[in-house]
Every structure is written in C-alpha cells, then in structure tokens.
C-alpha positions in Angstrom: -7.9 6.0 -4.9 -8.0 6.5 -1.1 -7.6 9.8 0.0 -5.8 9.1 3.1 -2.4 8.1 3.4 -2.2 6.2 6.7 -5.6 5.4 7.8 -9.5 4.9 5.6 -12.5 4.1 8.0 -13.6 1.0 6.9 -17.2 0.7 5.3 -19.8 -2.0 6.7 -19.3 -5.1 4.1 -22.3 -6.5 2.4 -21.4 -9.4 1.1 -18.1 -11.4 0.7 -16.0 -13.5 -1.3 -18.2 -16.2 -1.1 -21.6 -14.8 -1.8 -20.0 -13.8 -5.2 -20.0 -15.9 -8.4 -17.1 -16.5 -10.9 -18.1 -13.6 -13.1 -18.6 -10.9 -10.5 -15.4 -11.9 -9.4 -13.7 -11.1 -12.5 -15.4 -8.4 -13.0 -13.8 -7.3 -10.2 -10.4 -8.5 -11.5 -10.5 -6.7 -14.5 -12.2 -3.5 -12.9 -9.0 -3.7 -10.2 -6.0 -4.3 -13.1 -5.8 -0.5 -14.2 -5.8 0.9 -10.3 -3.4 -2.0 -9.7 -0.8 -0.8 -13.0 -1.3 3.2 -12.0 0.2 2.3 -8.3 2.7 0.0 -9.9 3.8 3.3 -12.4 3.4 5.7 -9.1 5.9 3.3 -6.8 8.5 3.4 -10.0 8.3 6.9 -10.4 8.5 7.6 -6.9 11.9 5.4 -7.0 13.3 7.1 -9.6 12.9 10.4 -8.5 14.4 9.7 -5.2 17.2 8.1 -7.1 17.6 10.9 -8.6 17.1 13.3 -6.5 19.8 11.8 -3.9 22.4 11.6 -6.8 22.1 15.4 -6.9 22.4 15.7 -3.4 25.4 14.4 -3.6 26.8 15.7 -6.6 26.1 19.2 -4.4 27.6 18.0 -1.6 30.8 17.2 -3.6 31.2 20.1 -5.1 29.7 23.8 -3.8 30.4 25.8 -0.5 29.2 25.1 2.8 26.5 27.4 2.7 24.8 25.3 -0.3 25.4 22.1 1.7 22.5 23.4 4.5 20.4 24.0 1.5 20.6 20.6 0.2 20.3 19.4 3.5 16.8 21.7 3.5 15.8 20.6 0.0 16.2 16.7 0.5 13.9 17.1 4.1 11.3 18.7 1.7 11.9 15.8 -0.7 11.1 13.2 1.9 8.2 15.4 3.3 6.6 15.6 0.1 6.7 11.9 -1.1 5.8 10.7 2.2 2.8 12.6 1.9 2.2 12.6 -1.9 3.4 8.9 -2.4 1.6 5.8 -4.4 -1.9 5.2 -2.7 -3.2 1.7 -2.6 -6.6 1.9 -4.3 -10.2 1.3 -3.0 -11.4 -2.5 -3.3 -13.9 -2.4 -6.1 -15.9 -4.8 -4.6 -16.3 -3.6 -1.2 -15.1 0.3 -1.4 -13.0 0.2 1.6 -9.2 0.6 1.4 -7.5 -2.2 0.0 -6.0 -3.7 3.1 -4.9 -0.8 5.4 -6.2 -1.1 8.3 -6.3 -4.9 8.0 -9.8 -6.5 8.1 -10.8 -10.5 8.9 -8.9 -11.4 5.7 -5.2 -11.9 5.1 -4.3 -9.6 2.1 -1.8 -11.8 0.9 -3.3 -15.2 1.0 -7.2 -14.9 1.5 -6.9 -17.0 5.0 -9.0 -15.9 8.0 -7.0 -13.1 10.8 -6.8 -13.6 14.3 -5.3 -11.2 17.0 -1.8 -13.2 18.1 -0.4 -11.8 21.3 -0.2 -8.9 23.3 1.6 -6.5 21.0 -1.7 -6.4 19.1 -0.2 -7.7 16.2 -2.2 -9.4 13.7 -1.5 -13.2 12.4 -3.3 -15.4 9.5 -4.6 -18.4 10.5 -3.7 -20.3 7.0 0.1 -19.0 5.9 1.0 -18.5 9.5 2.5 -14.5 9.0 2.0 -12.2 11.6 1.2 -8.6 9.7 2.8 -5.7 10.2 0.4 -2.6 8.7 1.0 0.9 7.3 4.1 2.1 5.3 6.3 -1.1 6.7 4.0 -3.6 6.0 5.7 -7.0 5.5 3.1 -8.7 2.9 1.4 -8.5 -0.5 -2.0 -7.2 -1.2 -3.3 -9.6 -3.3 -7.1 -9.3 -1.8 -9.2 -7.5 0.1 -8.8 -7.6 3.7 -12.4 -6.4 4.4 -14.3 -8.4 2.2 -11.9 -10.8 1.1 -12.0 -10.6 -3.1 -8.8 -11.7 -4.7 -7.9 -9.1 -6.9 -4.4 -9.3 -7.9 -2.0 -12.0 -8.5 1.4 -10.2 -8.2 0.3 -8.4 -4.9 0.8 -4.8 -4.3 
C-alpha cells in the first residue's frame, strides 16, 4: 500500500504495457485483485463509520445540554481529521511499484489512452476518451490501470 496519502514520488518505469506478454499481464491481474478488494472493504468501512458516527452526532445534538454540543462539535473535527488521514489508500501498481495513479503519469487511469497537458490551468486531459483529470481526493475518474506504466489491472476501477 502506499504510504503517503496525497502524494508517492514516482519510480523510473522499465518497461510498459506493451513490452509485456498476455501472462505477465495476468499475473499482474491476479497479483492486483486482493489489494484492489482490501481498498474496496477499507472505502465501505470508512462509509459506514461516518454514517454512523454522524447519526450519533446528531442523536447528541438532539438531546444533551449545550455544553456536550461543543464536545460533539470537537469529536466529529477529530473524526474527519482522523479518516482524512487514516482513510483507504490506493495500492502500489504491481507491475511498476509506483502509486497506482496519483500523481497521474503518461497514461489515463481509466481508459489506458495516452495524457497530454490541456490548457493553462495545468489540468490534465486523455487523448482517447477525451476527460480532462482532476487528481488527489476529488479525482473525477476510475483507476482501472496504471498511470505510470500503463497495466490494466482492474475492470471495475477504483
């Protein structure tokens, strides 16, 4: 898993998509489905427990004194502190090493197509499906590959 939230340095690539064959590749696949279920189960839980946790809030907030009402206020700021800091990682390509698509490589992570820089907000844009990607916590795509190296790895898309 990658150990930093917002940003990995990427890794020099030694080969790419292409300069594998049809088992390395699957390899890869199957090597990538266990990482790809644990972030799955970590973004569930992680919805849950904010579910839950802002169900209590307001069951607090309906029915103790003020003074308990600047403690939830507290506890929920700690909440949001903690999973935006302990939330779901995307995991390390097992082809290439680097983090799966954050920051974005020369590949678009949700269809494979080269990346090209699109204007002058530095924004990012795919050649083949046309999307211009927005990175990091907000990101408006699907991993399905690599960015860096360009592996498909996952069907659904993280």
């Amino acid at each position: 898993m990658s150990g930093s939230p917002d940003y990995c340095e990427p890794k020099p690539v030694m080969k790419r998509a292409i300069d594998y064959n049809t088992s390395e590749l699957r390899a890869f696949r199957e090597k990538f489905i266990p990482l790809a279920e644990h972030y799955r189960g970590q973004q569930r839980r992680m919805t849950l427990a904010i579910g839950g946790y802002l169900v209590f809030v307001a069951l607090l907030w309906m029915n103790v004194p003020l003074p308990n009402y600047v403690a939830a206020i507290l506890w929920l700021g700690g909440g949001i502190l903690i999973f935006r800091f302990l939330g779901p990682q995307l995991p390390d390509c097992p082809a290439c090493g680097n983090c799966f698509s954050h920051p974005l490589g020369a590949y678009c992570p949700d269809c494979g197509g080269p990346l090209v820089a699109s204007d002058t907000l530095r924004r990012t844009r795919c050649v083949s499906c046309e999307k211009n990607l927005r990175g990091g916590k907000s990101r408006n795509y699907r991993c399905r590959g690599c960015t860096h190296c360009g592996v498909p790895l996952d069907d659904l898309g993280l």
